[in-house]
PAZAPA-4460 file (N, C-alpha, C; in steps of 0.05 Angstrom, whole numbers, plus 32768, in hexadecimal, padded with zeros to 4 digits):
% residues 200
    n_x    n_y    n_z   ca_x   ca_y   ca_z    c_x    c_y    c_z   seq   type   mol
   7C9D   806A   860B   7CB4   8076   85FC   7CAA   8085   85E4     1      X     A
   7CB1   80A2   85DE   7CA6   80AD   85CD   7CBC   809E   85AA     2      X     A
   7CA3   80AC   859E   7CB7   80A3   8587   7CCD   80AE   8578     3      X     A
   7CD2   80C0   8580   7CF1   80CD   8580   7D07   80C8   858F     4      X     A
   7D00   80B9   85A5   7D14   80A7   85B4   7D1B   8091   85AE     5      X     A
   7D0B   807F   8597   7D0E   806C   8589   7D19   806C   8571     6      X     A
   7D17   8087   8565   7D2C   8091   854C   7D47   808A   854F     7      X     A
   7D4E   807E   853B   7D75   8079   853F   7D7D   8095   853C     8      X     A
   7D92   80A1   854E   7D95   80B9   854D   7DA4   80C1   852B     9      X     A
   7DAB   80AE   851B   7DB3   80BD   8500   7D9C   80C3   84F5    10      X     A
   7D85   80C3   84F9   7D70   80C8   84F1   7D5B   80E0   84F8    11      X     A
   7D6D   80EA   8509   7D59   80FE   8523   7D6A   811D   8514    12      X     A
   7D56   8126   850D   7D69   8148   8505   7D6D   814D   851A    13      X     A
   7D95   815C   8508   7D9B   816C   8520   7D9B   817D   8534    14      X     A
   7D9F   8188   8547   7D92   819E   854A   7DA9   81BE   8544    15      X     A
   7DA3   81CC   8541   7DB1   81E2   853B   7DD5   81E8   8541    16      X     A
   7DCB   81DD   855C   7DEB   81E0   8560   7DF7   81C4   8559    17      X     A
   7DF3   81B6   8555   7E00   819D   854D   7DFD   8194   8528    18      X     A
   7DED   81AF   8522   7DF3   81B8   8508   7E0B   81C5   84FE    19      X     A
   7E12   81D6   8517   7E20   81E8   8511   7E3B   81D9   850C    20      X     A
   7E3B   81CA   852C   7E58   81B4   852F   7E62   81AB   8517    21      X     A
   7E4D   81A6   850B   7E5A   8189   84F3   7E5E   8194   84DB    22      X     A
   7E50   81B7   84D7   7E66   81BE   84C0   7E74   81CE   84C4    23      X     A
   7E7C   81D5   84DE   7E99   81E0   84E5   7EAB   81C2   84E1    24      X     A
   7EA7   81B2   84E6   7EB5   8199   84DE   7EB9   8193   84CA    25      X     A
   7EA1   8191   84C3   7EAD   818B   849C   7EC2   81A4   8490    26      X     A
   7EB6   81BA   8498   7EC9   81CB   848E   7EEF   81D5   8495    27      X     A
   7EEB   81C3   84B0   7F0A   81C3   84B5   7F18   81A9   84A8    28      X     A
   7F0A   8198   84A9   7F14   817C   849C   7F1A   8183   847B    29      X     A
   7F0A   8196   846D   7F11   8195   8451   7F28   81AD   844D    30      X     A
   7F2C   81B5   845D   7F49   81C9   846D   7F65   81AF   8475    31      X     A
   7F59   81A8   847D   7F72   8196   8490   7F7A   8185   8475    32      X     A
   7F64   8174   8466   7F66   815E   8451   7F7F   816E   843C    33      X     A
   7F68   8183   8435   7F7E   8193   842B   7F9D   8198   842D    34      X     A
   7FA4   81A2   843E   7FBA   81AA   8453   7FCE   818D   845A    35      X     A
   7FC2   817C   8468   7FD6   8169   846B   7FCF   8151   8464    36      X     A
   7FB3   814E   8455   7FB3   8131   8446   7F9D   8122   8458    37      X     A
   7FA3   8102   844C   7F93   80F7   8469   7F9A   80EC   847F    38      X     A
   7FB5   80F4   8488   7FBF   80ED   849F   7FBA   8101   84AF    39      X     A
   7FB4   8115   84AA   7FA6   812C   84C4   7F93   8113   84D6    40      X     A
   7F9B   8118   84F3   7F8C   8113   850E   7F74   811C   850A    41      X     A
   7F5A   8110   8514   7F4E   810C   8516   7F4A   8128   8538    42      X     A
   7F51   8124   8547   7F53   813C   8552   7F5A   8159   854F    43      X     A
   7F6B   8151   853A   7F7D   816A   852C   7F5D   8178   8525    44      X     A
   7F4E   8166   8516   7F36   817B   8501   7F32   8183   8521    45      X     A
   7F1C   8172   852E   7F0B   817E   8542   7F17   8196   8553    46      X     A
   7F2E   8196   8553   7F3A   81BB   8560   7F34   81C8   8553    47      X     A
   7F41   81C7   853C   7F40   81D9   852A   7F1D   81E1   851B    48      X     A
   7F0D   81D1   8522   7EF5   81CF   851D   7EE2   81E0   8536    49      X     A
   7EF4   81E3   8550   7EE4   81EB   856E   7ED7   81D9   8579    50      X     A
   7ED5   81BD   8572   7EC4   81AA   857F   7ED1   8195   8590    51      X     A
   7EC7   8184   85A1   7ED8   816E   85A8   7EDC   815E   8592    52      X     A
   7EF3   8146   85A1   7EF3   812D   858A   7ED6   811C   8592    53      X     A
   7EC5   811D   85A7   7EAF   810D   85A6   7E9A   8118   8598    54      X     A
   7EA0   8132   8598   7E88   8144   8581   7E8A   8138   8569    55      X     A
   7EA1   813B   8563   7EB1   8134   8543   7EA9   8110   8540    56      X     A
   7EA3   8104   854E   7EA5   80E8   8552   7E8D   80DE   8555    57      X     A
   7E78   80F3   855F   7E54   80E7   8558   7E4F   80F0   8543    58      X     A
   7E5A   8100   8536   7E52   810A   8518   7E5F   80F1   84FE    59      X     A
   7E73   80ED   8505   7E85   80E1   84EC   7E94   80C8   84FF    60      X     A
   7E8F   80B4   850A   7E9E   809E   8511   7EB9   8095   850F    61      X     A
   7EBB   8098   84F1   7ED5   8093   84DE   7EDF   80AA   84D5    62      X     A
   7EF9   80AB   84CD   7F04   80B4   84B7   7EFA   80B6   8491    63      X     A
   7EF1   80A2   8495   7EE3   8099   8474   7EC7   80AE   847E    64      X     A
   7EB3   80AD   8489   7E99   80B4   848E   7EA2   80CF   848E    65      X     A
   7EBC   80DF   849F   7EB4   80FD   8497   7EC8   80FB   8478    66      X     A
   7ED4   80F0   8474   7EDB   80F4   8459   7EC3   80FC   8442    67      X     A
   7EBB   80E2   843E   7E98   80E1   8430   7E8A   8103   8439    68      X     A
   7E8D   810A   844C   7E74   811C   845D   7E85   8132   8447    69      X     A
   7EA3   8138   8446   7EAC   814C   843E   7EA4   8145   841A    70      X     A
   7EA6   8138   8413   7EA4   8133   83F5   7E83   8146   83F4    71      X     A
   7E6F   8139   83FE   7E5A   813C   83FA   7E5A   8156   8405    72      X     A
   7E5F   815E   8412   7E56   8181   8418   7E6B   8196   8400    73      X     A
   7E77   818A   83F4   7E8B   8198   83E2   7E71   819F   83CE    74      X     A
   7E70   8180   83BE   7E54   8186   83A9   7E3B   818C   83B4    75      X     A
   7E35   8190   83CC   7E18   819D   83D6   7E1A   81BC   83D0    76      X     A
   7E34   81C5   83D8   7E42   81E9   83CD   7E32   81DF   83B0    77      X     A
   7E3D   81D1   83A3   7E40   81D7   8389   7E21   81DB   837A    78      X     A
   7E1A   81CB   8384   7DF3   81C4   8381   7DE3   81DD   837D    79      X     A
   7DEB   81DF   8399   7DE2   81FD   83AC   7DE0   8212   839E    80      X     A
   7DFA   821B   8387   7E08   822D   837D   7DFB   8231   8361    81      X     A
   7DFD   820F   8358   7DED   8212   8337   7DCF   821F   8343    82      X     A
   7DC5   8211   8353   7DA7   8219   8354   7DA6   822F   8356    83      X     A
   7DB3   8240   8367   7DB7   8261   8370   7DA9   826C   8355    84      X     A
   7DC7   8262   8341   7DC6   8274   8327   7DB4   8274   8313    85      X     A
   7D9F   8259   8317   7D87   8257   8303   7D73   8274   8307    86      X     A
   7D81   8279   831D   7D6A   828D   8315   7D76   82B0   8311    87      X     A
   7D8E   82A7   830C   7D9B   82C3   82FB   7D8C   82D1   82E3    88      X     A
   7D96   82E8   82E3   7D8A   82F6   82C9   7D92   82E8   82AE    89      X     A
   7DB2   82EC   82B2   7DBA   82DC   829F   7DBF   82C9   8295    90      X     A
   7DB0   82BD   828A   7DBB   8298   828B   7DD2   8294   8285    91      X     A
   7DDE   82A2   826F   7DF7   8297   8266   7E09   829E   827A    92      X     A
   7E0B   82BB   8285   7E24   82BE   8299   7E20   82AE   82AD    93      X     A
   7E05   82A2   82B2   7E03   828C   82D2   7E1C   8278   82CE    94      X     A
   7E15   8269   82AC   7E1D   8253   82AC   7E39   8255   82A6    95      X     A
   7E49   8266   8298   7E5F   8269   829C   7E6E   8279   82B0    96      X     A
   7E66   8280   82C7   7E71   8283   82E2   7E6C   826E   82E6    97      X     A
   7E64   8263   82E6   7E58   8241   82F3   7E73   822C   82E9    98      X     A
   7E73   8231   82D1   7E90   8221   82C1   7EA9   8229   82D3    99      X     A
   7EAE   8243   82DB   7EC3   824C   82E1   7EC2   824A   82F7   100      X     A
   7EB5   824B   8307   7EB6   823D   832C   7EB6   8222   8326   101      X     A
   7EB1   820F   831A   7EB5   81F7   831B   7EDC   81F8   8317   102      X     A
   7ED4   81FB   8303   7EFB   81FB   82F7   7F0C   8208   830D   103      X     A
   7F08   821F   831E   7F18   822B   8335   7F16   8218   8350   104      X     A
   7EFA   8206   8351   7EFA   81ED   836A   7F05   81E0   8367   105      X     A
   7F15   81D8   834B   7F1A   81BF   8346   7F34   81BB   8343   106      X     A
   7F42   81E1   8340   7F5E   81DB   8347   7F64   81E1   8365   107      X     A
   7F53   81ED   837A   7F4E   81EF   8393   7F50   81D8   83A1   108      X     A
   7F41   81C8   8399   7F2F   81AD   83AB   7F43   8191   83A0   109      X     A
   7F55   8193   8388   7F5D   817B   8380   7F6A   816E   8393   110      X     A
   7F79   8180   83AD   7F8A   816E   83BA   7F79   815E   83CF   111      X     A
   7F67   8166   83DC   7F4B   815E   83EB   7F42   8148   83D1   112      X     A
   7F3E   8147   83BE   7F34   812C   83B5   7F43   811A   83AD   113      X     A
   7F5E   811F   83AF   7F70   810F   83AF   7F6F   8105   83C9   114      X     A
   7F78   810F   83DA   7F76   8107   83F7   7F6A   80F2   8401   115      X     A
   7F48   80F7   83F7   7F35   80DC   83FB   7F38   80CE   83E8   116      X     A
   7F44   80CA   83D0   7F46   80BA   83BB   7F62   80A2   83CB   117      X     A
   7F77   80B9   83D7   7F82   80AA   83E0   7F84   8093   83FA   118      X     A
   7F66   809F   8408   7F5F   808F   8418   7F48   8075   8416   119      X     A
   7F47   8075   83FA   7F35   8061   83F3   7F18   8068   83F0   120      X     A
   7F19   8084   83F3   7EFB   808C   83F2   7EEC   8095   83D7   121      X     A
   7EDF   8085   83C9   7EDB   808B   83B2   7EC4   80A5   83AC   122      X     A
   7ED6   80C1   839A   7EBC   80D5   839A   7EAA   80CD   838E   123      X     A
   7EA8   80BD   837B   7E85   80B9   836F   7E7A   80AF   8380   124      X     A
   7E83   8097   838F   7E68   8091   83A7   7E5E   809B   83B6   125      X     A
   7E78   80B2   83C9   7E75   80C0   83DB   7E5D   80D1   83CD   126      X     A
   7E5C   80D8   83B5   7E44   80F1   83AA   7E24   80E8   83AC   127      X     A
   7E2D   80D3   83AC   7E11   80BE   83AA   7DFB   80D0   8392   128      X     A
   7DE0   80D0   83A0   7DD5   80E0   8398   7DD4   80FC   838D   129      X     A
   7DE5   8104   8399   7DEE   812A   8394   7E00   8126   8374   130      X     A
   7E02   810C   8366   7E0C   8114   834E   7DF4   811C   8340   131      X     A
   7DE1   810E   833E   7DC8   8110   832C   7DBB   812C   832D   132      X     A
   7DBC   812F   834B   7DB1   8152   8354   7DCB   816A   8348   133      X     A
   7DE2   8167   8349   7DFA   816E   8335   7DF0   8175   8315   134      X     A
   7DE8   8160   8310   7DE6   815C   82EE   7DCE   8169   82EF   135      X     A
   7DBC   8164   82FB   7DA3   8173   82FC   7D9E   8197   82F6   136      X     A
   7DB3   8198   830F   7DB9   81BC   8312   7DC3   81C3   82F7   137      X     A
   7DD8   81BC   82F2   7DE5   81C2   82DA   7DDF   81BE   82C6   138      X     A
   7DC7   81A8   82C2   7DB7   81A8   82A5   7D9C   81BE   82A4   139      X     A
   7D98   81CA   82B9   7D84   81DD   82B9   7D99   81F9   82AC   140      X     A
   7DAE   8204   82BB   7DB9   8213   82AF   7DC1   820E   828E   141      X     A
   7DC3   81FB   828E   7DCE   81F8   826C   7DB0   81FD   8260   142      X     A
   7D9A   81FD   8269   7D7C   81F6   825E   7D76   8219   825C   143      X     A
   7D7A   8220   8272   7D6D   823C   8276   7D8B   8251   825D   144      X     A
   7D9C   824D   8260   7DB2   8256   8246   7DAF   8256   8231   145      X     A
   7DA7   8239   8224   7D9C   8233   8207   7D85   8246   820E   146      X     A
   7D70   8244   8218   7D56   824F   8215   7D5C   8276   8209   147      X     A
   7D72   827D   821F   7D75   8299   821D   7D88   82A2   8201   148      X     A
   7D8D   828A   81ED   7D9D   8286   81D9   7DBA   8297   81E0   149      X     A
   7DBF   828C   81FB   7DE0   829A   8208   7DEA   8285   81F9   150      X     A
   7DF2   826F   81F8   7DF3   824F   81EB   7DEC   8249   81DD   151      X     A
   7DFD   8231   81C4   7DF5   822A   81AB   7DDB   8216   81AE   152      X     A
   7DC5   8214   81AA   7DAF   8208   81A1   7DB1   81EC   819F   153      X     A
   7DD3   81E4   8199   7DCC   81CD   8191   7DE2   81BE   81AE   154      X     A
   7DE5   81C8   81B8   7DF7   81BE   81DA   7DE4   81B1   81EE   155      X     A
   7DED   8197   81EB   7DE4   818A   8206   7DE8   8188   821C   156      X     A
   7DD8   8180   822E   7DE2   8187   824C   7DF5   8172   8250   157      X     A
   7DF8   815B   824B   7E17   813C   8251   7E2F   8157   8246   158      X     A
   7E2A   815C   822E   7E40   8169   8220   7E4F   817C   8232   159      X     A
   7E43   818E   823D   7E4A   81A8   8250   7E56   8198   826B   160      X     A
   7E44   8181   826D   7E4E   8174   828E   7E6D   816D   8286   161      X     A
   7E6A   815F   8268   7E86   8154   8260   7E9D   8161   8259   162      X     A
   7E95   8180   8251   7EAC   8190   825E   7EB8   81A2   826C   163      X     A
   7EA1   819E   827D   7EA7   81A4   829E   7EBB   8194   82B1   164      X     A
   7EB7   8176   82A9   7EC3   8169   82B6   7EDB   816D   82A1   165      X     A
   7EE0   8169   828A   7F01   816B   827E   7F08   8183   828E   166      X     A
   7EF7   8194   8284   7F0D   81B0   828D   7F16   81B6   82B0   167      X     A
   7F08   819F   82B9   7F12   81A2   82DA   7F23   8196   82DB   168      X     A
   7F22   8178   82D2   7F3B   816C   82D7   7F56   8178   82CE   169      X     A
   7F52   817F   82AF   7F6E   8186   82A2   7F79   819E   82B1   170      X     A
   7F68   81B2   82BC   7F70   81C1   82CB   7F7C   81BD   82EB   171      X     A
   7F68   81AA   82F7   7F79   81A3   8317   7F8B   818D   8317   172      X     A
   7F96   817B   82FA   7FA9   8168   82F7   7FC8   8179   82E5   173      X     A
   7FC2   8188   82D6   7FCF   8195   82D6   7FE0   81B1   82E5   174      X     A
   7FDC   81B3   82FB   7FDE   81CD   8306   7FE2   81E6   82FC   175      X     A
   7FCF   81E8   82E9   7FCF   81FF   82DA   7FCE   8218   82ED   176      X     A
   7FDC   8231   82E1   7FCF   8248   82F8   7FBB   825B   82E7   177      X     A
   7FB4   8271   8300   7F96   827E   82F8   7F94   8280   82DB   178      X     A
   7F9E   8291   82D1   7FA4   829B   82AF   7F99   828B   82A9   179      X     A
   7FA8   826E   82A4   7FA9   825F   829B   7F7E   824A   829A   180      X     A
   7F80   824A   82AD   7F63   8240   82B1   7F57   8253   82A3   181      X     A
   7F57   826C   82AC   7F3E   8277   82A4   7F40   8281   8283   182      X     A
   7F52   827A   8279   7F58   8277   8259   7F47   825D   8252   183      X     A
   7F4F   8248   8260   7F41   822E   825A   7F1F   8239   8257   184      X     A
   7F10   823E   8276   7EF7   8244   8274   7EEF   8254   8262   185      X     A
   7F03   8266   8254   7EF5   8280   8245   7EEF   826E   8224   186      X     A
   7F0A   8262   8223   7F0B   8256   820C   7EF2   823B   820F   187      X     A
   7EDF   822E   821D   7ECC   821A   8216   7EBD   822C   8219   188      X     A
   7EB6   8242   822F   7E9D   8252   8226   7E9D   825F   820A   189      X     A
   7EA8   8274   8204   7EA8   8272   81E7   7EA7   825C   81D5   190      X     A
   7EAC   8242   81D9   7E9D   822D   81CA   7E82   8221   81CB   191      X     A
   7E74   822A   81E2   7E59   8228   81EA   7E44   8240   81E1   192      X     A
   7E58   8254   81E2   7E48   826D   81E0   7E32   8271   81BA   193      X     A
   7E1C   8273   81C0   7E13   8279   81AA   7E1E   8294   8190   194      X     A
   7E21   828A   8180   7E32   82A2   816B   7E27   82BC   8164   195      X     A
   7E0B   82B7   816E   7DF9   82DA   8173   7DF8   82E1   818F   196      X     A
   7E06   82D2   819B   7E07   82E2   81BF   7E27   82EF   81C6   197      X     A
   7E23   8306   81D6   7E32   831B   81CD   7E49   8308   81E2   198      X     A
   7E5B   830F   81DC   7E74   8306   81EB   7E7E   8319   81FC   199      X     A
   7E8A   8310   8219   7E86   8321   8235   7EA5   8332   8233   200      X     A
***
């Protein structure tokens, strides 16, 4: 028996097309969560996804497991996105586009994290690891900002995470509309912004 036949198959990369399957899945499921909550069928995603329900069913067993799968590919975008921008010209415009796509996910995505909130699925756990890699991305942008003195000198990276997270929540608990957010983000970037860096 070779030793890839002895691999538990959650362990065996996938192969391309069964790459493909499972984030057409995730991506109809964070459609559907959205849309009708968490009583969407379980078949419902996999149509709407192009797959069978047994496709949909070697990937994610449960309902909770693709829940989790969708949490975690939400903040892998997000990961993905900070890192992109480390290597912008501008540090400061990285990091405050970066503010303002958080704040626009967060009035986007609130009903999807409610959804699994309301199914018992807790987002911090579901993030597992991907919070630290989160804080990570985003403390490099705040690093490379101060450095380019876009940012006050004396801003920490907890500080910036801490109002990132106010200004998401107050924004996707309040149902604020666009205006309205992007007043919010304008108004903490100009409180971040260093007082010799030119204002956009």
């Amino acid at each position: 028996m070779s030793a890839d036949a002895g691999t538990p198959p959650a362990a065996r990369p996938l192969r391309a097309d069964a790459l493909r399957n499972r984030r057409r899945v995730i991506e109809a499921a964070t459609e559907a969560f959205a849309r009708s909550g968490i009583a969407v069928p379980m078949d419902e995603i996999a149509e709407s996804a192009g797959v069978g329900v047994g496709t949909l069913y070697r990937h994610f067993p449960t309902k909770e497991a693709l829940f989790a799968a969708v949490v975690r590919h939400h903040l892998e975008v997000l990961v993905d996105e900070a890192r992109r921008l480390q290597g912008a010209d501008d540090p400061g415009s990285a990091l405050f586009a970066f503010f303002g796509r958080m704040v626009e996910e967060a009035s986007s995505k609130q009903d999807v994290v409610e959804a699994l909130n309301q199914a018992g699925v807790d987002f911090k756990s579901a993030s597992g690891d991907l919070k630290k890699e989160f804080s990570a991305a985003v403390a490099a942008l705040v690093q490379r900002a101060r450095e380019a003195a876009a940012i006050r000198a004396d801003v920490e990276d907890q500080e910036v995470l801490s109002l990132l997270a106010g200004a998401c929540m107050a924004t996707a608990h309040l149902g604020t509309g666009a205006e309205c957010r992007q007043r919010v983000v304008q108004v903490i970037c100009d409180g971040l912004r260093s007082p010799t860096a030119a204002t956009p």
